[in-house]
Structures are given as C-alpha cells and as structure tokens.
mmCIF file of the N, C-alpha and C atoms, coordinates in Angstrom:
data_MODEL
# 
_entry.id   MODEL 
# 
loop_
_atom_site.group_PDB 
_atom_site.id 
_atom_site.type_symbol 
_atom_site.label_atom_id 
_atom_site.label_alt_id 
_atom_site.label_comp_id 
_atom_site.label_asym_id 
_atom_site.label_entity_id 
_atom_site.label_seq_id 
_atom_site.pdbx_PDB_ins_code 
_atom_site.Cartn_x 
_atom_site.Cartn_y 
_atom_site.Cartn_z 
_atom_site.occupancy 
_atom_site.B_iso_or_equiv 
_atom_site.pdbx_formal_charge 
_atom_site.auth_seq_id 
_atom_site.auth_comp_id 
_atom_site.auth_asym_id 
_atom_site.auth_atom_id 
_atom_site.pdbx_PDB_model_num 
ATOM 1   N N  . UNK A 1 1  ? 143.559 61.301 160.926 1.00 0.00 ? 1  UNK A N  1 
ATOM 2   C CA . UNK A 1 1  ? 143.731 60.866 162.299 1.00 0.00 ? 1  UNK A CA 1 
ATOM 3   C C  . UNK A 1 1  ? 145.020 61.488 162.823 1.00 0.00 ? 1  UNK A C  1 
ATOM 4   N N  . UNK A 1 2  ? 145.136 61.821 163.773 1.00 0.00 ? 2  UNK A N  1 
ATOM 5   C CA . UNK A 1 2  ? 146.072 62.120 164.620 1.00 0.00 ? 2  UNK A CA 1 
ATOM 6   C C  . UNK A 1 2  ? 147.572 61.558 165.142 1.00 0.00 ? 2  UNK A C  1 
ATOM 7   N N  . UNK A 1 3  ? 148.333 62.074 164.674 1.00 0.00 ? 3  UNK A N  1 
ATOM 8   C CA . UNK A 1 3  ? 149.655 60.658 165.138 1.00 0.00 ? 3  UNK A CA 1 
ATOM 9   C C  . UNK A 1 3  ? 150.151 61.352 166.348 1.00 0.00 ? 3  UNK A C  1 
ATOM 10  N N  . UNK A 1 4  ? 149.378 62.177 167.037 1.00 0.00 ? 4  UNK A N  1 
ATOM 11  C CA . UNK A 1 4  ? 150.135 63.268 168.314 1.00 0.00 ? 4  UNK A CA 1 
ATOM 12  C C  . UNK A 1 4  ? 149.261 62.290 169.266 1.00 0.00 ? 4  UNK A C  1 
ATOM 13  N N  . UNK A 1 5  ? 149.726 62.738 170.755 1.00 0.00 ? 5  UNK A N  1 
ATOM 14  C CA . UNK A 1 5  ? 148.540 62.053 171.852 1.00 0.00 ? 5  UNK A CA 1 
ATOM 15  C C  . UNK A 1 5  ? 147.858 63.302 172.135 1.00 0.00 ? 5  UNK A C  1 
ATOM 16  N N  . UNK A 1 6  ? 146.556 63.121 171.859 1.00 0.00 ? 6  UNK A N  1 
ATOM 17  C CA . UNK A 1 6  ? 145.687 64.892 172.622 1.00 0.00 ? 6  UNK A CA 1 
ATOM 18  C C  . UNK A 1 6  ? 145.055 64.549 173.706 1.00 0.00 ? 6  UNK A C  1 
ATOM 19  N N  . UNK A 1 7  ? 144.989 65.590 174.093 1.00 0.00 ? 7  UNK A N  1 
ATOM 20  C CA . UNK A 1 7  ? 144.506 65.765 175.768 1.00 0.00 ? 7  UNK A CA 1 
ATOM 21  C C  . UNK A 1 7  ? 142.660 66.342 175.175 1.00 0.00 ? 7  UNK A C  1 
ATOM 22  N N  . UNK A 1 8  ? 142.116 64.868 175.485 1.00 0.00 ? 8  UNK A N  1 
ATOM 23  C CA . UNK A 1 8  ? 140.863 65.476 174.815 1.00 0.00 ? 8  UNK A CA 1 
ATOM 24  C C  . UNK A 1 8  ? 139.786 65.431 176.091 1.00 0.00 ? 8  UNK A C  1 
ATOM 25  N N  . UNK A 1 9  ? 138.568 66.323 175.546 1.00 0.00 ? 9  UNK A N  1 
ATOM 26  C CA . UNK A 1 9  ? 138.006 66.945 177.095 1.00 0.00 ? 9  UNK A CA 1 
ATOM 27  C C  . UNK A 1 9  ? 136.293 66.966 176.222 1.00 0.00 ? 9  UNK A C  1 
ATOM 28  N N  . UNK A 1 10 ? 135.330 66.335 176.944 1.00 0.00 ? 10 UNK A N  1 
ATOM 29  C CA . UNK A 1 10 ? 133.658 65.785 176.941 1.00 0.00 ? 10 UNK A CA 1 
ATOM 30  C C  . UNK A 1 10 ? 133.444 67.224 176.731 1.00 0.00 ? 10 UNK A C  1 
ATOM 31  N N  . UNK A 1 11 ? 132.742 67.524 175.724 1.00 0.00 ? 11 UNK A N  1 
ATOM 32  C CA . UNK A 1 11 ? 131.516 68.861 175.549 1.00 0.00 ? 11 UNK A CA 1 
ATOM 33  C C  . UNK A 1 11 ? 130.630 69.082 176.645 1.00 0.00 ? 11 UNK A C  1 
ATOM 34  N N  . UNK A 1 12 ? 130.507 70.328 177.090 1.00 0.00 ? 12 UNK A N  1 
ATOM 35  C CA . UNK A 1 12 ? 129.650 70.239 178.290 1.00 0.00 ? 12 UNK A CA 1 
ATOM 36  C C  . UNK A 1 12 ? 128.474 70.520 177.577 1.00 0.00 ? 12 UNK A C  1 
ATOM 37  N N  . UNK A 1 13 ? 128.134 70.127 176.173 1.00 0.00 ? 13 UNK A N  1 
ATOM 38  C CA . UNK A 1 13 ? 126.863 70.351 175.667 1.00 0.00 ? 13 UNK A CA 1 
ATOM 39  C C  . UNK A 1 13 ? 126.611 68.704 175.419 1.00 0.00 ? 13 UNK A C  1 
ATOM 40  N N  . UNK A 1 14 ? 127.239 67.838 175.821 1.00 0.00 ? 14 UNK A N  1 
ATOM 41  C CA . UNK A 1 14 ? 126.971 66.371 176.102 1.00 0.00 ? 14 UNK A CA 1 
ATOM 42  C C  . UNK A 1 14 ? 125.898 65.691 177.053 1.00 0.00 ? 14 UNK A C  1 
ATOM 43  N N  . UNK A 1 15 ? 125.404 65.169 176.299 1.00 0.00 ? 15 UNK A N  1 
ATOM 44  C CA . UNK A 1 15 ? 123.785 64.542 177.563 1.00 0.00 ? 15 UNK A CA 1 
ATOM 45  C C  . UNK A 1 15 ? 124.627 64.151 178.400 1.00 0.00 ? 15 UNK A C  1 
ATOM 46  N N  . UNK A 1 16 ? 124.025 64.241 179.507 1.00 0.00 ? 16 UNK A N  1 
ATOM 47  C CA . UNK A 1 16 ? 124.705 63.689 181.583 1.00 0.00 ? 16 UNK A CA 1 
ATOM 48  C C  . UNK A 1 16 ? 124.613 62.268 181.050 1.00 0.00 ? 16 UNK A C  1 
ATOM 49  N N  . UNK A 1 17 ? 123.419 61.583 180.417 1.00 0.00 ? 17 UNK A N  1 
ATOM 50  C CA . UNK A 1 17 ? 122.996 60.286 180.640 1.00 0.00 ? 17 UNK A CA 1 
ATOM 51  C C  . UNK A 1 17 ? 123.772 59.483 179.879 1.00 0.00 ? 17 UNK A C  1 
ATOM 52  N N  . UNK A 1 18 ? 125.302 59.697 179.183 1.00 0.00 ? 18 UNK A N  1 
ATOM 53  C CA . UNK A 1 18 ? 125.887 59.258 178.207 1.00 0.00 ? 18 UNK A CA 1 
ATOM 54  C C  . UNK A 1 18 ? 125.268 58.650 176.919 1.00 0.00 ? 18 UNK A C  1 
ATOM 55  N N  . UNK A 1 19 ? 124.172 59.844 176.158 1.00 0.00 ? 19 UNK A N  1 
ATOM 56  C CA . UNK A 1 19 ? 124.027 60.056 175.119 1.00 0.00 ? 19 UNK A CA 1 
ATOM 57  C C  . UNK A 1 19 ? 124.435 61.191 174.665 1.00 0.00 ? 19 UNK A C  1 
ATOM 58  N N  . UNK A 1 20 ? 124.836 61.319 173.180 1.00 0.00 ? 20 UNK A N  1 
ATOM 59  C CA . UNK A 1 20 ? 125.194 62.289 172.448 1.00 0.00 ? 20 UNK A CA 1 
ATOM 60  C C  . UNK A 1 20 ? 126.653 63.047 172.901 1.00 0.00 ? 20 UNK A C  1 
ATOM 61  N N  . UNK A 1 21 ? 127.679 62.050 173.128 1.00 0.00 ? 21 UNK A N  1 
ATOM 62  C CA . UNK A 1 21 ? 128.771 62.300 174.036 1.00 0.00 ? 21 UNK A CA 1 
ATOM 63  C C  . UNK A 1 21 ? 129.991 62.657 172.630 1.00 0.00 ? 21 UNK A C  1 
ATOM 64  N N  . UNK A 1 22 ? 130.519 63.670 172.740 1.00 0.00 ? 22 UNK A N  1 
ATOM 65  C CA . UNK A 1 22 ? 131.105 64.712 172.026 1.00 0.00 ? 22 UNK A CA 1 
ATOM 66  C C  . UNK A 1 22 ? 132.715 64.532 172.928 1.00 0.00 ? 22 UNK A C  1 
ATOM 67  N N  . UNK A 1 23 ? 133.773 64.453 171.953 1.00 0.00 ? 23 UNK A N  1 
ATOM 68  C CA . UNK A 1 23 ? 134.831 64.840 172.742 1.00 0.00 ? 23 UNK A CA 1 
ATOM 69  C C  . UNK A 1 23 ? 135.310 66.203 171.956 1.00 0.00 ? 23 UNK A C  1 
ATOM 70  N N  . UNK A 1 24 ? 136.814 66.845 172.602 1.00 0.00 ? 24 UNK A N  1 
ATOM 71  C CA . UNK A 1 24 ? 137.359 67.828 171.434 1.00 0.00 ? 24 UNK A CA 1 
ATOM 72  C C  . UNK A 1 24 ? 138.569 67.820 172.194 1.00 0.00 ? 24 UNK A C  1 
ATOM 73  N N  . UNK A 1 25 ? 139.770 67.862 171.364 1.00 0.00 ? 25 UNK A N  1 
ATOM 74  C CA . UNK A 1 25 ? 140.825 67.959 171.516 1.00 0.00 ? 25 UNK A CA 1 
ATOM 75  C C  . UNK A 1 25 ? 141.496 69.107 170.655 1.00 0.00 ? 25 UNK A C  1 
ATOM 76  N N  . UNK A 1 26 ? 142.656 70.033 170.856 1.00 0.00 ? 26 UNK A N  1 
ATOM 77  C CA . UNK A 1 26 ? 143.155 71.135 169.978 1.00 0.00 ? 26 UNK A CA 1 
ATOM 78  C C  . UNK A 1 26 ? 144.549 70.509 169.972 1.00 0.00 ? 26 UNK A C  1 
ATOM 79  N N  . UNK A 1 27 ? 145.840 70.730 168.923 1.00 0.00 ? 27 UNK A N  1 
ATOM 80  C CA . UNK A 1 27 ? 146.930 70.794 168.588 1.00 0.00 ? 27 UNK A CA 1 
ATOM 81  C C  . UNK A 1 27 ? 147.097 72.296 168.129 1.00 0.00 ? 27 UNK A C  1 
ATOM 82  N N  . UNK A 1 28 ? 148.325 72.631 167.737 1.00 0.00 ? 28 UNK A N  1 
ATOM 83  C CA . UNK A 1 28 ? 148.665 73.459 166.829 1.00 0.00 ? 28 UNK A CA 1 
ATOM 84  C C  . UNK A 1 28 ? 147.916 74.132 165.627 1.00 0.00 ? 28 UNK A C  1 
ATOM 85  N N  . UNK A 1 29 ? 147.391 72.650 164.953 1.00 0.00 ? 29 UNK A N  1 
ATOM 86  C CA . UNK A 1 29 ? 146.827 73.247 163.340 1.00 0.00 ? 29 UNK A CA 1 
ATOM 87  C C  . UNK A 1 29 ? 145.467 72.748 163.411 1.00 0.00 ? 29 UNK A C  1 
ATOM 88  N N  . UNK A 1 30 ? 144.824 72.458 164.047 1.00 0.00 ? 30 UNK A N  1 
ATOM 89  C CA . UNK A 1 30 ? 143.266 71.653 164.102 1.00 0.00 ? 30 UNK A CA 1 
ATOM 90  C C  . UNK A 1 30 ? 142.829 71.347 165.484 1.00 0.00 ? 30 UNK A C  1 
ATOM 91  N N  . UNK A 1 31 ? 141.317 71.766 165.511 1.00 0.00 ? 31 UNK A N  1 
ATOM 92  C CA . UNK A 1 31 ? 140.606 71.368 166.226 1.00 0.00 ? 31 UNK A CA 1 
ATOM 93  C C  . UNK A 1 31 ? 140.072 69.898 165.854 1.00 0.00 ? 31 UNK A C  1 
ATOM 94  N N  . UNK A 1 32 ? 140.252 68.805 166.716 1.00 0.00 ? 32 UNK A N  1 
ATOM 95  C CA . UNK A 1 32 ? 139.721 67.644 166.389 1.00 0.00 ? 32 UNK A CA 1 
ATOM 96  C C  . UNK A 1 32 ? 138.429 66.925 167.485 1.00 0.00 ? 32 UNK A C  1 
ATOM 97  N N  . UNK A 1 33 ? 137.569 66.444 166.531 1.00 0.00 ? 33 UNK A N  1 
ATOM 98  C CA . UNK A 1 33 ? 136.224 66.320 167.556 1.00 0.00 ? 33 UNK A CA 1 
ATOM 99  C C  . UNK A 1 33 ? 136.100 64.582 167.199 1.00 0.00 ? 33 UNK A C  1 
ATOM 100 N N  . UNK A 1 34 ? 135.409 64.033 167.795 1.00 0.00 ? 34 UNK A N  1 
ATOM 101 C CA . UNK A 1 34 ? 135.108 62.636 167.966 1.00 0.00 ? 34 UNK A CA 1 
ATOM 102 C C  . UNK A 1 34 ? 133.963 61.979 168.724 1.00 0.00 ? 34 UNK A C  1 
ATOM 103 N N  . UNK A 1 35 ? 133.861 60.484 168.934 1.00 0.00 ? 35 UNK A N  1 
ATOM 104 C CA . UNK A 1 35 ? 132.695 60.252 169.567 1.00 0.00 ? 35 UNK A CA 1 
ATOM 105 C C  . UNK A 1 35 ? 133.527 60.057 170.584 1.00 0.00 ? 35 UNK A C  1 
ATOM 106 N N  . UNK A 1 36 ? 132.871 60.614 171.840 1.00 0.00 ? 36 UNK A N  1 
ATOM 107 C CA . UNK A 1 36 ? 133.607 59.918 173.179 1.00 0.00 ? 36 UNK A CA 1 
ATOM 108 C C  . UNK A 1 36 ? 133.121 58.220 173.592 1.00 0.00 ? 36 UNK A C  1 
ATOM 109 N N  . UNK A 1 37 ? 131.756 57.879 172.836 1.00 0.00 ? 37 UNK A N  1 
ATOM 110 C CA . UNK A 1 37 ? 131.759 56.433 173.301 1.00 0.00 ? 37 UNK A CA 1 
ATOM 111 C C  . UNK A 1 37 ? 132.576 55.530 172.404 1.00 0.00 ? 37 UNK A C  1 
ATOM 112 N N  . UNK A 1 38 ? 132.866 56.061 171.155 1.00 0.00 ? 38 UNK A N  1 
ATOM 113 C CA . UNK A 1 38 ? 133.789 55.060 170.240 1.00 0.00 ? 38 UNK A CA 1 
ATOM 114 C C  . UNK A 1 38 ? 134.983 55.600 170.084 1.00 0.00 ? 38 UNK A C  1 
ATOM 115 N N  . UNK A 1 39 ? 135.756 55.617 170.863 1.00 0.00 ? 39 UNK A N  1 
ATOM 116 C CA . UNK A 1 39 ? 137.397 56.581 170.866 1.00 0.00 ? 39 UNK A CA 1 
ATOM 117 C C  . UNK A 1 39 ? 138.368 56.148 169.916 1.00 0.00 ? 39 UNK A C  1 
ATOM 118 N N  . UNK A 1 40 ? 138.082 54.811 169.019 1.00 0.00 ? 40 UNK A N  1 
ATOM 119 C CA . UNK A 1 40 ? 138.971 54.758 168.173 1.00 0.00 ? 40 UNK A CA 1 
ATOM 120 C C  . UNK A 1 40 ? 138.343 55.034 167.167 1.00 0.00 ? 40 UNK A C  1 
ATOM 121 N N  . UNK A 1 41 ? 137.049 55.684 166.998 1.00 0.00 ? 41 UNK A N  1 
ATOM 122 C CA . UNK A 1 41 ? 136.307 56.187 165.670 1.00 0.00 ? 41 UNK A CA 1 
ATOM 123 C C  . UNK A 1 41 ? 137.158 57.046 165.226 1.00 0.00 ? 41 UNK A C  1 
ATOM 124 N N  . UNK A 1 42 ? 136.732 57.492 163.524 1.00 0.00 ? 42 UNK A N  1 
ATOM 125 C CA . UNK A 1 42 ? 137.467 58.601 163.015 1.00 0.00 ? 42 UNK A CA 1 
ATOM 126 C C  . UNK A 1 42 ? 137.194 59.328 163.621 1.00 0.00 ? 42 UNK A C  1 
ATOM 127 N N  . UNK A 1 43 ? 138.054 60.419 163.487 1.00 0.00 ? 43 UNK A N  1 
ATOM 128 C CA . UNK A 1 43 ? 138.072 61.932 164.086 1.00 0.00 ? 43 UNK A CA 1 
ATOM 129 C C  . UNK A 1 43 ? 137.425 63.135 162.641 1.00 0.00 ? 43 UNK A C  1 
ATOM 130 N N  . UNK A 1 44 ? 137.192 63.946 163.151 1.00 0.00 ? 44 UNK A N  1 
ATOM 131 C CA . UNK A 1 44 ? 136.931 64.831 162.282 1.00 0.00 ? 44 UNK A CA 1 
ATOM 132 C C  . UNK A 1 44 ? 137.893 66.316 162.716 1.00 0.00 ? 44 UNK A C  1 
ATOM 133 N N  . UNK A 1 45 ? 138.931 66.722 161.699 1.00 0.00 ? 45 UNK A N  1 
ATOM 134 C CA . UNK A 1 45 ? 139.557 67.727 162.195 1.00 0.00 ? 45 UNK A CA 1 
ATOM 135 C C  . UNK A 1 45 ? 139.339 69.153 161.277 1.00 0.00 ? 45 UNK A C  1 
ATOM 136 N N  . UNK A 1 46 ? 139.290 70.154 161.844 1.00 0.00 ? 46 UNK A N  1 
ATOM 137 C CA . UNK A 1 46 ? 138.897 71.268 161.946 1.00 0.00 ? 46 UNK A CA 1 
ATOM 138 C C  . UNK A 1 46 ? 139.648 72.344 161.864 1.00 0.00 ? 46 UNK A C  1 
ATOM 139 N N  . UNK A 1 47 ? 140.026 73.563 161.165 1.00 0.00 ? 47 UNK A N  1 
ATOM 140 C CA . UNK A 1 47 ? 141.394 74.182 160.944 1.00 0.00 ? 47 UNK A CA 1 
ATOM 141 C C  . UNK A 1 47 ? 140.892 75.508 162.047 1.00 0.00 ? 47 UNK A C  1 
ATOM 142 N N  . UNK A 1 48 ? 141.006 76.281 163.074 1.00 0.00 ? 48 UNK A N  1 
ATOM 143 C CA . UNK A 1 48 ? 141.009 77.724 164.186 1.00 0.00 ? 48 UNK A CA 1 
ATOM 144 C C  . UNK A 1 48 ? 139.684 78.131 163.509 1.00 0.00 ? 48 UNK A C  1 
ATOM 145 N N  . UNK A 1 49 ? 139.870 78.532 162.217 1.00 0.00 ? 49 UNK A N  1 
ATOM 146 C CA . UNK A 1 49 ? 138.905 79.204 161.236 1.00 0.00 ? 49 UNK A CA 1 
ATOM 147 C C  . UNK A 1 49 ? 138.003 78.698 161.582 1.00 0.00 ? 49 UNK A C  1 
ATOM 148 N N  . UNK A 1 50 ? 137.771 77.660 160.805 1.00 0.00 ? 50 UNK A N  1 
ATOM 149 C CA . UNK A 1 50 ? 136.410 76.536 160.509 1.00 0.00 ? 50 UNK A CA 1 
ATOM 150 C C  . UNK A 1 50 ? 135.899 76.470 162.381 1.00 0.00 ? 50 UNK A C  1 
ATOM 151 N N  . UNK A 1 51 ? 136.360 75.842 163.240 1.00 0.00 ? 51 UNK A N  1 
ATOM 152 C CA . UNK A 1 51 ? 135.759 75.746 164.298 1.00 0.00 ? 51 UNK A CA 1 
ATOM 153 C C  . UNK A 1 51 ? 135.282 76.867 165.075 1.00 0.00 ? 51 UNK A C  1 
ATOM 154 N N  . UNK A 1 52 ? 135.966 78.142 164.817 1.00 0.00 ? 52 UNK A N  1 
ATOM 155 C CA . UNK A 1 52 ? 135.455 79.401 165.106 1.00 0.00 ? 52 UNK A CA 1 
ATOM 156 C C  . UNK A 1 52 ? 133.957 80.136 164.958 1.00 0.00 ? 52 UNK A C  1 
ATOM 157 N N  . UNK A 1 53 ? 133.892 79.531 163.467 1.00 0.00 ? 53 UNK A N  1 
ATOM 158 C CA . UNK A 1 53 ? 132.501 80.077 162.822 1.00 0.00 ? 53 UNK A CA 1 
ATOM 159 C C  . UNK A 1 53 ? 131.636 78.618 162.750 1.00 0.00 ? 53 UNK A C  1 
ATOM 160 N N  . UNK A 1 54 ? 132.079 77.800 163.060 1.00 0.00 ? 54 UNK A N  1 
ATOM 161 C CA . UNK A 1 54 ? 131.263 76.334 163.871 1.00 0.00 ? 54 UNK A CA 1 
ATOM 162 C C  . UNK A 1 54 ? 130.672 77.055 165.130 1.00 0.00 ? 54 UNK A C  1 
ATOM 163 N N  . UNK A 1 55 ? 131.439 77.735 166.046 1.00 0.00 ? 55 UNK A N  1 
ATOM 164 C CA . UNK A 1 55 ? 130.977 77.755 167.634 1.00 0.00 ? 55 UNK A CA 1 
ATOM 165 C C  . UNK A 1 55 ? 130.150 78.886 167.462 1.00 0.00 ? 55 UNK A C  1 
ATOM 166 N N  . UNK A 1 56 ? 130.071 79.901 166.149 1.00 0.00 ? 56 UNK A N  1 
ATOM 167 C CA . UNK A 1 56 ? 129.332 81.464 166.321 1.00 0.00 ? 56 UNK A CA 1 
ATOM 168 C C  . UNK A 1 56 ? 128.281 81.260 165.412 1.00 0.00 ? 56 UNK A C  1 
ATOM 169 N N  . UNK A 1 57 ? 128.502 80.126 165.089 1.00 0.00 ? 57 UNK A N  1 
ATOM 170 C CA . UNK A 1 57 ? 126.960 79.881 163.852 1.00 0.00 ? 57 UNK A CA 1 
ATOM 171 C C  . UNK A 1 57 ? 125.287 79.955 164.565 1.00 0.00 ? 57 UNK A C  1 
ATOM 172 N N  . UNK A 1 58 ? 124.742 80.630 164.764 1.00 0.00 ? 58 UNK A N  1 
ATOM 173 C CA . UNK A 1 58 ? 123.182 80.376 165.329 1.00 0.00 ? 58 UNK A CA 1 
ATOM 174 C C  . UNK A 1 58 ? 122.486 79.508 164.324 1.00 0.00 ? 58 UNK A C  1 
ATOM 175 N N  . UNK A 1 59 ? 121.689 78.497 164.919 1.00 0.00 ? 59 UNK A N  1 
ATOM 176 C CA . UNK A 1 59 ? 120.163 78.419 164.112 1.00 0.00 ? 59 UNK A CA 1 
ATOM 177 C C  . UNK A 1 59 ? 118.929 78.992 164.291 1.00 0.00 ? 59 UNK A C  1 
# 
C-alpha cells in the first residue's frame, strides 16, 4: 500500500455504467491500480517494466 497521496485517475476502459471501474495512479517507482468502487481495497503495484508489457500484451 502506498504511504504517498496519489493523484489517481478512472481507466477509460471502465464501463460508463459503474461496472468494472479500474483506477491507476503512478509515483516514482510503481504503477499502482485498484478498485475505484472500494478505494480502501488493496492496491496492486506495478514496477514502469511490468505495466509497460501489461499495456502491449495482445490477446
């Protein structure tokens, strides 16, 4: 978890209808993602690398 305050911002790959609502916030050393409806849920953090080849991965 995070002991910084992040400026975190809704996935625009997030349903309109507030399902499947995605946040993401960046620091310095990690990309950190979360649920935007449960904001004190864990976070899951992510090192430049790892989220890089997260965003270029096809299925």
């Amino acid at each position: 978890m995070s002991t910084t305050k992040l400026a975190w911002r809704k996935s625009s790959y997030s349903g309109s209808d507030g399902d499947s609502c995605v946040e993401v916030a960046a620091d310095t050393r990690r990309v950190h993602v979360r649920d935007s409806k449960v904001t004190r849920s864990p976070e899951l953090g992510f090192r430049q690398a790892q989220w890089d080849a997260f965003l270029t991965t096809r299925r």
